[in-house]
N, C-alpha and C positions, 0 to 999 in steps of 0.2 A: 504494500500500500504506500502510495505516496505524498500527497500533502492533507494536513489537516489545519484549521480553522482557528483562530483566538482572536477575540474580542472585546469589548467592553458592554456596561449593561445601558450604556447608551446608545446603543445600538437596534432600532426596530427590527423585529425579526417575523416574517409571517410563521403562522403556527407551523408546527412541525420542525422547523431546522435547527432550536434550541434539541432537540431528543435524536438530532444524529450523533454519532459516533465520533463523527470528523470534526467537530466543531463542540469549545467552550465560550462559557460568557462570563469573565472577570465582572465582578459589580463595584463598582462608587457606592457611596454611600454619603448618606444625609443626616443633618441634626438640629433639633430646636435647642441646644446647647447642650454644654456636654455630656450630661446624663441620660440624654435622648437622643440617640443616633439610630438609626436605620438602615437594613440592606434594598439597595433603591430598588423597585419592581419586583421584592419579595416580600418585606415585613407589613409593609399596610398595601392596601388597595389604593389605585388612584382616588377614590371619593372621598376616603379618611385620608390622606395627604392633603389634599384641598380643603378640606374642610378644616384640616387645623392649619395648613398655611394663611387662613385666612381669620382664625380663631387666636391663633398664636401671638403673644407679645414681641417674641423674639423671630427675627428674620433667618430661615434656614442657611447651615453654610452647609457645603458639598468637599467629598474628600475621595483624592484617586485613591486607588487601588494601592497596593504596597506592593512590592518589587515581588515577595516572598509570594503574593496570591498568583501573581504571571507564573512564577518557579513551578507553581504546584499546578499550575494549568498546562504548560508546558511536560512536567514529566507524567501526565497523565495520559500523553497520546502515546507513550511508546512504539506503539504500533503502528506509526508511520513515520517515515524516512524526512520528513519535512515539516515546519510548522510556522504559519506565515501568518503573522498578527495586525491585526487593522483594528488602531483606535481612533477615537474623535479624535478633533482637532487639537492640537495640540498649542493654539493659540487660544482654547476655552478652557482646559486643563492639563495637569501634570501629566496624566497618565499616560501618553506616550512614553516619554521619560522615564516612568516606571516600567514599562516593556520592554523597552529599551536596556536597561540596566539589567535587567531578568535575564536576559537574552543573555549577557554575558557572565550568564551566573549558571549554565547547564551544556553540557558537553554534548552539545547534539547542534543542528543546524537550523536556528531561527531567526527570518528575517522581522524586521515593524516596520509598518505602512504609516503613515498620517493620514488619513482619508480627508482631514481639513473638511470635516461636513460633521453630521452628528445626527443621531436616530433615522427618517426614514431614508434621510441620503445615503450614512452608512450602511442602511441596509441593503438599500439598491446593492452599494458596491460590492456586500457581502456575497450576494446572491450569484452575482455577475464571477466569482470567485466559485463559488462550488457548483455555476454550468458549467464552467470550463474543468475542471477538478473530474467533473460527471462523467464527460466526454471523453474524459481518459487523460488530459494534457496532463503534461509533469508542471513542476515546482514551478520554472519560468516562464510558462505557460501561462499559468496561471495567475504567478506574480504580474507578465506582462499585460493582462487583461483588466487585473484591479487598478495599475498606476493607468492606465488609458480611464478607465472609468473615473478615477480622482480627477481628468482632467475635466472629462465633459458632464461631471456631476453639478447639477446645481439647487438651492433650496429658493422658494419665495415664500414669508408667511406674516403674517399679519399679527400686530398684536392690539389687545386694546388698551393698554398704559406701556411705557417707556420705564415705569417706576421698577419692575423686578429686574432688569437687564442694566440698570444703572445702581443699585444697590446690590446686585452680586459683583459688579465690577466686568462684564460681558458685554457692557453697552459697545464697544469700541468706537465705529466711527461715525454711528449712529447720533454720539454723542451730541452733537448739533441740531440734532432736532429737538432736544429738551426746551421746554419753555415753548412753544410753537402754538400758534394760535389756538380757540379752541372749539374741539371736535374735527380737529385736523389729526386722521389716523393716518399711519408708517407703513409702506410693505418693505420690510426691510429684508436683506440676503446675505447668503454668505460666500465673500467672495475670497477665497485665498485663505481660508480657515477663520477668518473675521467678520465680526457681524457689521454690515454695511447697509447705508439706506439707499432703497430703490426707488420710490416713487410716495408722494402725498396725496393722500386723498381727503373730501370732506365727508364724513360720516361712512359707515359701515358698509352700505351698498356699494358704492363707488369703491371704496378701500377694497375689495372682493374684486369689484369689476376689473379693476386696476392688475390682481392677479392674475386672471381667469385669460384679460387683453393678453399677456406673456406665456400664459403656459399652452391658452389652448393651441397655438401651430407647430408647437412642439409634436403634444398629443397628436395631431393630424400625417406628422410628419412621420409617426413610427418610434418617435422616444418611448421610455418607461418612463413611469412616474408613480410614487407612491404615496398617500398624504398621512399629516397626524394632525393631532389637538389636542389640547390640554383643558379641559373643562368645557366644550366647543361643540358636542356633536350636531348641534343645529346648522351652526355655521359652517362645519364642515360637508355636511349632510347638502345644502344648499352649493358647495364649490363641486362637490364630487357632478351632482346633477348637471352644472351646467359645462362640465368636460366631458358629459356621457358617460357620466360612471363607468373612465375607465381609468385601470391602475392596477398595479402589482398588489397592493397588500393599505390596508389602512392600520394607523398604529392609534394605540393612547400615549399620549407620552408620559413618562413616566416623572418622579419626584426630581430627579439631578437638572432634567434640562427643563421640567416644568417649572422648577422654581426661579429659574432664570428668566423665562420669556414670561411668566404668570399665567392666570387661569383666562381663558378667552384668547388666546392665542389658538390660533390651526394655519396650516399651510401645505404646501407640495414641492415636493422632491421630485426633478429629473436627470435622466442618464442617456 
């Protein structure tokens, strides 16, 4: 057997590929301070996440992986000749870093991607990873098909306050839009692993329409594309409809990158 899969749990995954063989998912984790930390997309449910992100005094902070959880993911595939890791961006968090370093802690052969995107983006690129894996292709095969995917991956999503992306310290270049007139909503992206703004719109229809204008010729065109949300399904429910419900896989997002963008955030991911 030859290449298997490691990840992070910021990573959307359609059901089923979390329970292959070939493939782990390192998790981050979250904390209403330090007595209350959490395994992100395992200890609570998205609605008990939100519900005390929004109940809570204290603003969550988020924390990679430790070097030692990649070690123990990595010696867990023994059984295949290869192990090729794709984190988030590594300009949202450590955890590259932390793979990275892992890698040079096990006597076997492991490469670390940066996907520079994060949930359904990573996901696309996951996927795009174990067609080619499926198909038979070896390690550079594979490897060559994920860094092609980091290139023409891209996210659009919408949020409805600026406030959680600037009090996790995520805002990046987005930052100029703070203070902006009001009921003027962002669709902002990520460009180069940074979160970047796209386009202003005035109120919620338009801030949609504004997406929908970008993505749907993609869709037409024969792209993937996968969507998520974070306390959102109406919104989302309404973007999915007006690209023809089509797409790989819909996510929830989970507590690390929902407490970033906050609850009413949804968007789409293409490849």
């Amino acid at each position: 057997m030859t290449t298997a899969i490691v990840t992070d749990s910021t990573t959307s995954l359609p059901e089923g590929v979390v329970e292959r063989p070939d493939v782990r998912v390192v998790p981050l984790t979250f904390g209403f301070g330090p007595d209350e930390t959490y395994t992100d997309k395992v200890d609570l449910s998205n609605a008990e996440f939100y519900e005390k992100l929004k109940t809570s005094s204290r603003f969550p902070t988020t924390s990679q992986p430790s070097a030692g959880a990649f070690v123990e993911a990595y010696e867990s595939l023994s059984a295949y000749d290869d192990v090729l890791v794709l984190t988030l961006s590594s300009k949202l968090s450590g955890t590259y870093g932390s793979a990275l370093s892992a890698a040079g802690m096990v006597e076997r052969h492991v490469e670390v991607i940066d996907t520079k995107t994060a949930e359904m983006g990573s996901g696309l690129i996951l996927l795009e990873a174990l067609r080619v894996a499926d198909e038979g292709g070896g390690f550079e095969d594979v490897k060559g098909a994920v860094e092609e995917a980091v290139r023409r991956c891209g996210i659009y999503f919408a949020v409805g306050t600026l406030e959680y992306l600037e009090k996790s310290g995520r805002i990046g270049r987005a930052q100029r839009l703070l203070g902006t007139a009001l009921d003027i909503r962002p669709v902002l992206r990520l460009e180069d692993g940074e979160v970047v703004p796209h386009k202003r719109a005035r109120g919620r229809k338009r801030q949609m329409a504004a997406i929908v204008d970008d993505v749907k010729p993609l869709v037409e065109s024969g792209r993937q594309i996968a969507y998520g949300q974070v306390n959102a399904p109406d919104a989302l429910d309404d973007l999915m409809k007006a690209l023809g419900n089509r797409g790989r896989f819909v996510a929830e997002i989970g507590g690390v990158v929902g407490s970033h963008v906050g609850p009413g955030a949804y968007g789409v991911a293409y490849l």
